[in-house]
C-alpha positions in Angstrom: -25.3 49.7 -72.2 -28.8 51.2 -73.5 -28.2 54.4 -72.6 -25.0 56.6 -72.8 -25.3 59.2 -69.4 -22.8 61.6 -68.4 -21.5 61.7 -64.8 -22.3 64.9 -63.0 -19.3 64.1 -60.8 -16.9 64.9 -63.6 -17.5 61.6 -66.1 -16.2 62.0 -69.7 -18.8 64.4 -71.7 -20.1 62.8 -74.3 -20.4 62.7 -78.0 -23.7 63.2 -79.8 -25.3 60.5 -82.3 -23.9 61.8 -86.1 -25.7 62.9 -88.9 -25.4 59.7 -91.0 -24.6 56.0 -91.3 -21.4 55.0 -92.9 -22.6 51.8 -95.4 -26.2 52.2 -94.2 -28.2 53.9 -97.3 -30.9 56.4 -95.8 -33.9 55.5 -96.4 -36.9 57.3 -96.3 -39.8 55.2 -96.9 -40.9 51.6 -97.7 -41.4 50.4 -94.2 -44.8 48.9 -93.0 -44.4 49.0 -89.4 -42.5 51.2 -86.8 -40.7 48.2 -85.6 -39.8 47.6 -88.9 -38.1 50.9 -89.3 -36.9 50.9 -86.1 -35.2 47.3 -87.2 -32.8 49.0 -90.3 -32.8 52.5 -88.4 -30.5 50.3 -85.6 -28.3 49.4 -88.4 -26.4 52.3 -88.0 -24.8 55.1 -85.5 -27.7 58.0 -85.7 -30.3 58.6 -82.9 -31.3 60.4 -80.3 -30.2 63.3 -78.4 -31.4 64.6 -75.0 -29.8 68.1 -73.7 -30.4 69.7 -70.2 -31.6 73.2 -69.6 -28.2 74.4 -69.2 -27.4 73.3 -72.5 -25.3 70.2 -71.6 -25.2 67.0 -73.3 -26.8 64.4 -70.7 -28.2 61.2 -72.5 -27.1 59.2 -76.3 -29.4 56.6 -77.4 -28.7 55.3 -80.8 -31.1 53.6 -82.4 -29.4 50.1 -82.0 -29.6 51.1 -78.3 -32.8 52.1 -78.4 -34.4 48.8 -80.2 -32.1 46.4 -77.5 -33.9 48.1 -74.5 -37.7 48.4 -76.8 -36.8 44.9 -77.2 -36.3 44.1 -73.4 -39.3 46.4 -72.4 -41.5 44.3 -74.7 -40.2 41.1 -72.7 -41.0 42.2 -69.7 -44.7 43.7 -70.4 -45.3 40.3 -72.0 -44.2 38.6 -69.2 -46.6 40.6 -66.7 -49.7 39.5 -68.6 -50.3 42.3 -70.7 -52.5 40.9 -73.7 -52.1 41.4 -77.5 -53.7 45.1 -78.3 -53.8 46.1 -74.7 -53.8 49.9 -74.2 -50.4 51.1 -71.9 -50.5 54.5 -70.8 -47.1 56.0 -70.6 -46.5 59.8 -69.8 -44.5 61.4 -72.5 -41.4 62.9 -70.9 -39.0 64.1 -72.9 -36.8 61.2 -71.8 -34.8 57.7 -73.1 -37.2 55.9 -70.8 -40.7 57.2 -72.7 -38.9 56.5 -76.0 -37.8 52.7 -75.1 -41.7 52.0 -73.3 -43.4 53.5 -76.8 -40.9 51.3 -79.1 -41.3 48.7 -76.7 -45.0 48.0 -76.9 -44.0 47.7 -81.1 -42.3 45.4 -80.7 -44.8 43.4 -77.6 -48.0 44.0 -80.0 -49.4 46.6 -77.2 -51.1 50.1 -78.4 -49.3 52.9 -76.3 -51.3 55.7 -75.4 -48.6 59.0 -75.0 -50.1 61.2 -72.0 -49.3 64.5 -70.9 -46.2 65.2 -69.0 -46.7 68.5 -67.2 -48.9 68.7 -64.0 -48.7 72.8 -64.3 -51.1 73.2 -67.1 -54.8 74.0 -64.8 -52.3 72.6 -61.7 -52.2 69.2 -59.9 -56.2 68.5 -59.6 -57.0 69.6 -63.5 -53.8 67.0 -64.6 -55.3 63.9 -62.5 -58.7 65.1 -63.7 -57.4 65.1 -67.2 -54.9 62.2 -67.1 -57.9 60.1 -65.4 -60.0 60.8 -68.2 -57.9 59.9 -70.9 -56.9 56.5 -69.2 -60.9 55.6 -69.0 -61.5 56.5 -72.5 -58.3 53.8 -73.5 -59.3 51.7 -71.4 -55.2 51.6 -70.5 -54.5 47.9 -68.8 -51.6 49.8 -67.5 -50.3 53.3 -67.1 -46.1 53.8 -66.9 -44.8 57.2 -65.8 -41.9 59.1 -64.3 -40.9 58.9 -60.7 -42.0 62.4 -59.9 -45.5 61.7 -61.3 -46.0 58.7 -59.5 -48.3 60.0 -57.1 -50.5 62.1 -59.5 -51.0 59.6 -61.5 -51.9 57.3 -59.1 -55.0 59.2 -58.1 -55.7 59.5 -62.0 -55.8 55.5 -62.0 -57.9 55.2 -58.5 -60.4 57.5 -60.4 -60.2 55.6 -63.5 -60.9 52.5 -62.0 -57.6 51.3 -60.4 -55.4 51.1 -63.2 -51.6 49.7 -62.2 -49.2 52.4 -61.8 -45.3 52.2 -62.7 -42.9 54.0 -62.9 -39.7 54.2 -64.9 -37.1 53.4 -62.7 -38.8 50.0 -61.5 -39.8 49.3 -64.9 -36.1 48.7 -65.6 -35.2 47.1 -62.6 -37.8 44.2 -63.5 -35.9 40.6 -64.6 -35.9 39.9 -68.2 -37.5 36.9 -69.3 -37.7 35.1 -72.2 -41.1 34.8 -74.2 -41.9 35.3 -77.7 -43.3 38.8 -79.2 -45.4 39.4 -81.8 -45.2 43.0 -83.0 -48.1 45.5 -84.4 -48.6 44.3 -88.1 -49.3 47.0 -91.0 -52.5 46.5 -90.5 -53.1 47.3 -87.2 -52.4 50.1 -84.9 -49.3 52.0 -84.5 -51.2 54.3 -81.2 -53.5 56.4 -79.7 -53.4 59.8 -79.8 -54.8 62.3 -77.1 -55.4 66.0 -78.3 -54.4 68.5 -75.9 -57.6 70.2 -75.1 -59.0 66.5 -74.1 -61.0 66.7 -70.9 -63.3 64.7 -68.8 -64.5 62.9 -72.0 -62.2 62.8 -74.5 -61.1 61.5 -77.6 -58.2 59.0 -78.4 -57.2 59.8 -82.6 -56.4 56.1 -83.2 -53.5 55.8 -85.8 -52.6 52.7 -87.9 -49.0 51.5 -88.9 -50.3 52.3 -92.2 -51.1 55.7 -91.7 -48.0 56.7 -89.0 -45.7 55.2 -92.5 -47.7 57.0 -95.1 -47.4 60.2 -93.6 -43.7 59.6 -92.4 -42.3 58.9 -95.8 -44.7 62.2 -96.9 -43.1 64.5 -94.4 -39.7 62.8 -95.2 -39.6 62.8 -99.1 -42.0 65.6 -100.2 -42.6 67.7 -97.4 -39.3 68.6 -95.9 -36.9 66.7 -98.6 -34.8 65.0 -96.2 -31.3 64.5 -97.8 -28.0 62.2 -95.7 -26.6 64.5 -93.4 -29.8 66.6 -92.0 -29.9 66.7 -88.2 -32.8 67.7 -86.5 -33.6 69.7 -83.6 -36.8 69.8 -81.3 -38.2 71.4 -77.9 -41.7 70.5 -78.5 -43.7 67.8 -76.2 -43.7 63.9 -77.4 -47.4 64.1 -76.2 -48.4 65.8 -78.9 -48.8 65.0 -82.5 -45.8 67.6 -83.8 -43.2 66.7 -81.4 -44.3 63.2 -81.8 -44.6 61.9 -85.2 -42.6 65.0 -87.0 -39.7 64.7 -84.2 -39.3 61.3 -83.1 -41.0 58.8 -85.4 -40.6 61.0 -88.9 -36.5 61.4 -87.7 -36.4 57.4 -86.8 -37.8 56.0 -90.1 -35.7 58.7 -92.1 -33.0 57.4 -89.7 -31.5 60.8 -88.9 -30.5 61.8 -85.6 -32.2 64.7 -83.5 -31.3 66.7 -80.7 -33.5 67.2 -77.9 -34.4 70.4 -75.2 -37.4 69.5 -72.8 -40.0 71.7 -73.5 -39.8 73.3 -70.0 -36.1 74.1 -70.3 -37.4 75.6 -73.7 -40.1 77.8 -71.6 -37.8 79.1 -69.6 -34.2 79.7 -71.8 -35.9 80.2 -75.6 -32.6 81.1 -77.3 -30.9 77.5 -75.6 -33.3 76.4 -78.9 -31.2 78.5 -81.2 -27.9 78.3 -79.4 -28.1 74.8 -79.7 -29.2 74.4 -83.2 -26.1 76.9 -84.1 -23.7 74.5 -82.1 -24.9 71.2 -83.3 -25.3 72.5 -86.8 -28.8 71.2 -87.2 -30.6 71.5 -90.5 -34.3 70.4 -89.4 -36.5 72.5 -86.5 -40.1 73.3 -86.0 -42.2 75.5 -83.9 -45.9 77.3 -83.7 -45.9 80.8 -84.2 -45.2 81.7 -80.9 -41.9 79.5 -80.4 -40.8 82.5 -83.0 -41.8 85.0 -81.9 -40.4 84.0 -78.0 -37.6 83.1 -79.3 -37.1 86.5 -81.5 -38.0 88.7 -78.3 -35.6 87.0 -76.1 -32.5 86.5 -78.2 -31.5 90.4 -78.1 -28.1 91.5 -78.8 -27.4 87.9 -79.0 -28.2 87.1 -82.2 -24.5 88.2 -83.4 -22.7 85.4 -81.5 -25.0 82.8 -83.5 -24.6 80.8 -86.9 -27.8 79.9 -88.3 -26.8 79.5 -91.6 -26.7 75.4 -91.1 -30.9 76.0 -91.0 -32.2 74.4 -93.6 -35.9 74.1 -93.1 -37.3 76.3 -90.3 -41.1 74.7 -90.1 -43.7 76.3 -88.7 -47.0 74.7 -87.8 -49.4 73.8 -85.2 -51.7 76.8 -85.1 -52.6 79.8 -87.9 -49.5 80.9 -89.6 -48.6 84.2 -88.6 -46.8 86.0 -91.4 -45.9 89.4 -88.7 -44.2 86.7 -86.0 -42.2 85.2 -89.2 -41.1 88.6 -90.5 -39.8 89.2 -86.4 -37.7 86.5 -86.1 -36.2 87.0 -89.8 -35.2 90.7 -88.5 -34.4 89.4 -85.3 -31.8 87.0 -86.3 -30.8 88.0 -90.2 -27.7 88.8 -88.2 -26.9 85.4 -87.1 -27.1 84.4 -91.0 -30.7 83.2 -91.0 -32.1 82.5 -94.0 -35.9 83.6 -94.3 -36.2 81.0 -97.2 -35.8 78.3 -94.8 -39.5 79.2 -93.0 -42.0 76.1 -94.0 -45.4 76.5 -93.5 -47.5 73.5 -93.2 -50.7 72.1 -92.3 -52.0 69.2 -90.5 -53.7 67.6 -87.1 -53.8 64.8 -85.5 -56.6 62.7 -87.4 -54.7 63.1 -90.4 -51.4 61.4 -88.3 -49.6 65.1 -88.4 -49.3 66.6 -91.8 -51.7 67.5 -94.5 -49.5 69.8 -96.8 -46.3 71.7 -96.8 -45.8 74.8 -98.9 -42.4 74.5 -101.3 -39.2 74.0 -99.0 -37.1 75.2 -102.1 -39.4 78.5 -102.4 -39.8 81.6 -100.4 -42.7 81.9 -98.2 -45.7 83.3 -100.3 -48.4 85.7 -98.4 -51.5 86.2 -99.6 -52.4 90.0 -98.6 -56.8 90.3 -99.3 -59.1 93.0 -98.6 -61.1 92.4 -95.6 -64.0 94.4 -96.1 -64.5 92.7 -99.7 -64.2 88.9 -98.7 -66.6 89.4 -95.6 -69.0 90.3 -98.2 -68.5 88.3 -101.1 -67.0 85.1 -98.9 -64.4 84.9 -101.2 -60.3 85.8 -100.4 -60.2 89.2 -102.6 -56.8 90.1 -103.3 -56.3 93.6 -101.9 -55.4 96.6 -104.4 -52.4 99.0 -103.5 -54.8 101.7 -102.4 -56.3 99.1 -99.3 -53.0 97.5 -99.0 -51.6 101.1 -97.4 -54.3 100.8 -94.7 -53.1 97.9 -92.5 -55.9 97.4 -90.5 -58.6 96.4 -93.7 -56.0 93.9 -95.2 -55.4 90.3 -93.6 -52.0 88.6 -94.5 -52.7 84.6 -95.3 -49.7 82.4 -95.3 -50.0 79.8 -98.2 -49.5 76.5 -96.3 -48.8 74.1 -99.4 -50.0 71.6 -101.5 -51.2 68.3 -100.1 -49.0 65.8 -99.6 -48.9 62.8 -102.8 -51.5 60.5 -102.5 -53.9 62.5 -100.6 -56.9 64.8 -101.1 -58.0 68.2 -99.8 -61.4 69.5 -100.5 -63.1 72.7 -100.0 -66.6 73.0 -99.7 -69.7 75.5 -99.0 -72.5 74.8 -95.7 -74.7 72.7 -98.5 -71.4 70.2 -99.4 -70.8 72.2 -102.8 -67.1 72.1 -103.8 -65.4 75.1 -104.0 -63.1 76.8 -106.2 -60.0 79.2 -106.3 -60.5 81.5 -103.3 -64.4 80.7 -102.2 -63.7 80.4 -98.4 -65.3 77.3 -97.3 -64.8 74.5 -94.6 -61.8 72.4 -96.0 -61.9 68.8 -95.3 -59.5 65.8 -96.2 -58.7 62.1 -96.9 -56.0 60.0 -97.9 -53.6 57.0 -96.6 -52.5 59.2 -93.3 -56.3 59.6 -92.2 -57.1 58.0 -88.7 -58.5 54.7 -88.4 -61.3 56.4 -85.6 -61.8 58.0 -82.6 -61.1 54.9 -80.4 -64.2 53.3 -78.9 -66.2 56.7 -80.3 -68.2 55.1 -83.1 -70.7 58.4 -82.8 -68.4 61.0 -83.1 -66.1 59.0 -85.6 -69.0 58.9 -87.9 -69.6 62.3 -87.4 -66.3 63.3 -88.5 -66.3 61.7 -91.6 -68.6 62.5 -95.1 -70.5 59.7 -97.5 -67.8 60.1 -99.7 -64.7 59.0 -96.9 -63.8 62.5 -96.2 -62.6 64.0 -93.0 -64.4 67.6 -92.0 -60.9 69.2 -90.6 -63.2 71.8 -88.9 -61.1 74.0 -90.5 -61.8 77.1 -93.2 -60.2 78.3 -95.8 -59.4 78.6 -99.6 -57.5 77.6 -102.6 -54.8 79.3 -104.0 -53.0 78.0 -107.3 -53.2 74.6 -106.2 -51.9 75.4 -102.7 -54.2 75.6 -99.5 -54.8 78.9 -97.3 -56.2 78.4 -93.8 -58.4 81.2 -92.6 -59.3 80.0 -88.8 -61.8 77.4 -86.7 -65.1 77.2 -88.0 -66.1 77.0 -84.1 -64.7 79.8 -83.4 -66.2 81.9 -86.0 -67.8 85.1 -84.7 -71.2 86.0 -85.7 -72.5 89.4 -85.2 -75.4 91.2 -86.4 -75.6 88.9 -89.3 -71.5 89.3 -90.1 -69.3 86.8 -89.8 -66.3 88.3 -88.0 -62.8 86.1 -87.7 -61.3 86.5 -83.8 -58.1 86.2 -85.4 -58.6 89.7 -87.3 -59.5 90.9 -83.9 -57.0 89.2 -81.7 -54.0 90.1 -84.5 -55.2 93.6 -84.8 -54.5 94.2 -80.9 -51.2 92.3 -80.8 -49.6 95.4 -82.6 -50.4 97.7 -80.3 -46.9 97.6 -77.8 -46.4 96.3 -75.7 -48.8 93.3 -76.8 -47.3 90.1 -78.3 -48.5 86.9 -79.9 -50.3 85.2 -77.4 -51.9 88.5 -75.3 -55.3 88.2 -77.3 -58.8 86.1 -76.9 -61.6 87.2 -78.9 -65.1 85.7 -78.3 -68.8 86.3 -78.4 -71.1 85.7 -75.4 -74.8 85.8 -75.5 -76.2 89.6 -74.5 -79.0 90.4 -72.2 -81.3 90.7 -75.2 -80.3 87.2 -76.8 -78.2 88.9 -79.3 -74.0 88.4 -79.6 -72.0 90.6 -77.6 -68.1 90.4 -78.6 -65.8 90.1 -75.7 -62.0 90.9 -76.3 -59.3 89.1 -73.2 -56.1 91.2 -73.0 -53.2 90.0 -71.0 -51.9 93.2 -69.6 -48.6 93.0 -67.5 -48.8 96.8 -66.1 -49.7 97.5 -62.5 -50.5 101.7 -63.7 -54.2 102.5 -63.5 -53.6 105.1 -66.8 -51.6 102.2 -68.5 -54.2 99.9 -68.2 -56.9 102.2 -69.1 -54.9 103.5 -72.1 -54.0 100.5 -73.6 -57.9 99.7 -73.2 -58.4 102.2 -75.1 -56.2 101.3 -77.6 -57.4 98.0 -78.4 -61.1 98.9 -78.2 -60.2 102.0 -81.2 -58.2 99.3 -83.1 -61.0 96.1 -83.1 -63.6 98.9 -84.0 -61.4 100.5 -86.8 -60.7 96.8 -88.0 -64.0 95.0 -87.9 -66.7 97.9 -87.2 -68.0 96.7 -83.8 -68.1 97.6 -80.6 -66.7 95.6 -78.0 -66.1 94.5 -74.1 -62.5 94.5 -73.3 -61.1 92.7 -70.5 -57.8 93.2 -69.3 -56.9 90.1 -67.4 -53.5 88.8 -65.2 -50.6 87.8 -68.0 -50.4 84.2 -68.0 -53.9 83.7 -67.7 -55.0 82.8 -71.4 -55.8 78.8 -71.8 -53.5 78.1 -74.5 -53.1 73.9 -75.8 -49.9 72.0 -75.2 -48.8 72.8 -79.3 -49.1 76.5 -78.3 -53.0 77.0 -79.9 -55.3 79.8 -78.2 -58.3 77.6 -76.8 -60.8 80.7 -77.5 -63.3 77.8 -75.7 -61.8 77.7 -72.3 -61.1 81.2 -72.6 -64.9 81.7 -73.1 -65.7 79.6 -70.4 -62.5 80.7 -67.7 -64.8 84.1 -68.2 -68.1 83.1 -67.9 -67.0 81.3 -65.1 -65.4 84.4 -63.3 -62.3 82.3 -63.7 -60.4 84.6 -66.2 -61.7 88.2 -64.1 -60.8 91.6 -65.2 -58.0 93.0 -63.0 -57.1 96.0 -61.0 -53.7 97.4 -60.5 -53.6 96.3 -56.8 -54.2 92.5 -58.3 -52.5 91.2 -60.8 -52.6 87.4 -60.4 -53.3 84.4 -62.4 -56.3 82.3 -61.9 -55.1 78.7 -60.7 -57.9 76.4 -62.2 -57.9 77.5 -65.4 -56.5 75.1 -67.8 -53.7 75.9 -70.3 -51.4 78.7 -69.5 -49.4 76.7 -71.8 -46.0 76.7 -73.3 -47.3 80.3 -75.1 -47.6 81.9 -71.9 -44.0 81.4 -70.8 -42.4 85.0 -70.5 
């Protein structure tokens, strides 16, 4: 049987994958292709795990069981005329089905192409504008998706061009027949991966087998020093290049089993993440910052009846590092035995395959506190005195995210391409065996991406710090105001103290002013219905961006929910910009507080 279910009707419960192998040695690197690691990982009794929303054990599939039904899948594509290095589409549910289609075109020599699984990001008509677009720009030969999305994305494939829709359940009814495969060779590709903020026209990060192993056995050996016996947990979407590579093809090829929460059941029950983690004594779990800090606001008195001692390495990724949100959740739940030193910062994207560095899993976390005031003028990360450290709001807490990862390169370097030293803030950019091959079938902005030299531009800014890299925010999103160059993170941070804000509440922006010049535009998501409330905590924010940054500026105080926010939990400042110019994203009044329906991205940061 491929997959282990339990009877709702009163059928035995079952028992999770374990931790280890007996007589299979773990081993954390050397494979060239997935199929190839998926071939010793099915050696032994680990796998996956999938949990409901109540917390109940619902699906085992071992890794034996998964590469018997991968193996079947690949038949039956083969048999249905899919060609060698066709695209498939297949909607990334948090499911056995996804994970046996995605191994499954491994093993058939197909490229799958993981899509987005929730329709409530922007609603129904922003999904099958979305999902349409990304099926166009793979040029998909076929898309495969849940039962429940059959319909949506069947209008995505009408607008793409009348690509064939199927769904899961039919998928498996479908006769096995017997041809021969040829699985994806090292040197070809392993997939292609959509970003979240993809749109109308976007871009597929195309990854080799090369790469997806390279930066595997990276994560796996240096970054998180997997040892026999870690288990790892994981609520975030298999869409996205964290839940992904670090939680389902990182686990595979290290052949450890993980535990799985859908990332709506996460959305809506955020302690279920650490409940479950304390009951299945896992070692391995990552989140953005605001995973924390949901998780630390929601967990209340509860955090007594835990034991989080068994967390090993709590990783945190996927957006800036925020060092408040990490000193939350250690206060939060020091009483359920959590250890501080398990926090990991790292740093990675997409085009790199996932990670780019990871600080030291064996060392505390290291904060870098700097003067503000100092390193806007000088460009350079100036280590704050005691004096400025007492004043809060003119020092900015960096988390050190790490060295890079053996057998890759980070560089840092000024507008003109200069290199740059320890702390000179410049643009950080990257290369190294995890890079991407291309953006698929994008030769312009592939080229675009990369220097003479075979660098990536990350996009990124920041500096270094004792061989260790310190990211400072988007170059895109950098603010410039009468001739300053002003971070929105310093802004939006600054205002999350004020209660009752959290992580999350915050979009800073500048728009162009009636006479041509940068006006800065502050979104807060305010959840009162009182006119004095509202006009308080306007005031609030307004006296704390001006005491932080010097400037005047427009605050909005917009419905809760309403912030565009990425599927990895990342403020799009962008659409936020845009949901306002648009009259989208509208300033509220206490007789209406609702959330703008077309706006894309309330996201998994907005669930409250």
């Amino acid at each position: 049987m491929a997959v282990r279910e339990k009877n709702d009707r009163g059928g035995a419960v079952l028992d999770p994958t374990p931790n280890f192998s007996v007589g299979v040695p773990q081993q954390l690197g050397g494979f060239s292709t997935l199929s190839d690691g998926l071939d010793y990982a099915a050696r032994g009794e680990t796998g996956f795990n999938f949990y409901s929303g109540r917390g109940e054990l619902e699906q085992v599939l071992t890794y034996c069981e998964l590469r018997l039904r991968a193996l079947r899948i690949a038949r039956i594509l083969i048999a249905a005329g899919l060609k060698r290095l066709d695209r498939v589409a297949v909607v990334a549910s948090t499911t056995p089905e996804f994970m046996a289609v995605f191994f499954g075109c491994q093993y058939a020599g197909l490229v799958p192409c993981p899509m987005p699984y929730s329709v409530h990001i922007g609603g129904k008509d922003a999904y099958v504008v979305r999902i349409a677009g990304m099926l166009a720009s793979a040029g998909a030969a076929i898309a495969i998706v849940p039962d429940d999305l059959q319909a949506a994305l069947g209008e995505a494939a009408t607008q793409a061009g009348g690509i064939p829709v199927w769904t899961f359940s039919a998928l498996s009814q479908m006769p096995d027949r017997r041809v021969d495969l040829g699985p994806l060779r090292a040197d070809e590709a392993a997939y292609i991966q959509y970003s979240s903020g993809s749109t109308s026209s976007p871009k597929g990060v195309l990854i080799s087998q090369r790469a997806i192993t390279a930066n595997a056995e990276g994560i796996l050996r240096s970054g998180l020093k997997i040892v026999p016996g870690d288990r790892a947990f994981s609520w975030l979407p298999l869409y996205h290049d964290m839940g992904l590579v670090g939680f389902c093809l990182a686990p595979m090829l290290g052949q450890a089993s993980i535990d799985y929460l859908a990332t709506a059941a996460f959305a809506r029950r955020p302690g279920l993440w650490l409940k479950l983690i304390a009951q299945n004594r896992c070692t391995v779990s990552f989140s953005p910052s605001f995973g924390y800090d949901l998780a630390a606001r929601r967990i209340n008195g509860d955090a007594r009846s835990l034991d989080l001692s068994c967390w090993r390495v709590a990783g945190i990724g996927g957006d800036m590092v925020r060092a408040d949100v990490l000193d939350l959740f250690a206060d939060k739940l020091g009483p359920a035995g959590f250890n501080p030193q398990a926090f990991l910062p790292c740093y990675g994207m997409a085009e790199a395959t996932l990670a780019v560095s990871f600080a030291d899993v064996e060392r505390p976390v290291r904060v870098d506190t700097v003067d503000q005031a100092r390193s806007k003028l000088t460009r350079r990360a100036v280590p704050a005195g005691e004096r400025v450290r007492q004043n809060r709001e003119r020092v900015r807490n960096f988390v050190v995210c790490g060295a890079p990862l053996p057998g890759h390169e980070v560089a840092v370097r000024d507008r003109n391409g200069r290199v740059l030293g320890e702390r000179e803030i410049g643009r950080i950019y990257f290369r190294g065996p995890s890079m991407m091959t291309g953006y698929f079938e994008h030769d312009d902005a592939t080229r675009a991406a990369f220097t003479d030299d075979g660098f990536m531009d990350t996009g990124d800014m920041g500096y270094w710090l004792d061989g260790e890299i310190v990211i400072t925010g988007r170059a895109k999103d950098l603010i410039l105001h009468n001739g300053r160059n002003i971070w929105p993170e310093d802004l939006e941070w600054a205002a999350e103290r004020i209660e009752p804000l959290r992580d999350g509440d915050a979009a800073a922006f500048a728009v162009e002013g009636a006479k041509g010049e940068d006006d800065v535009v502050v979104l807060i998501q305010c959840r009162s219905t009182n006119s004095d409330e509202m006009e308080e905590l306007r005031r609030k924010v307004a006296q704390t961006v001006h005491r932080t940054s010097g400037i005047e500026c427009t605050i909005v105080l917009v419905p809760s929910r309403s912030l565009p926010f990425t599927s990895s939990g990342k403020l799009s400042r962008a659409a936020a910009k845009l949901g306002y110019l648009s009259g989208e994203i509208a300033e509220i009044s206490p007789a209406e507080m609702r959330v703008p329906a077309a706006i894309e991205g309330a996201g998994l940061a907005a669930a409250e």
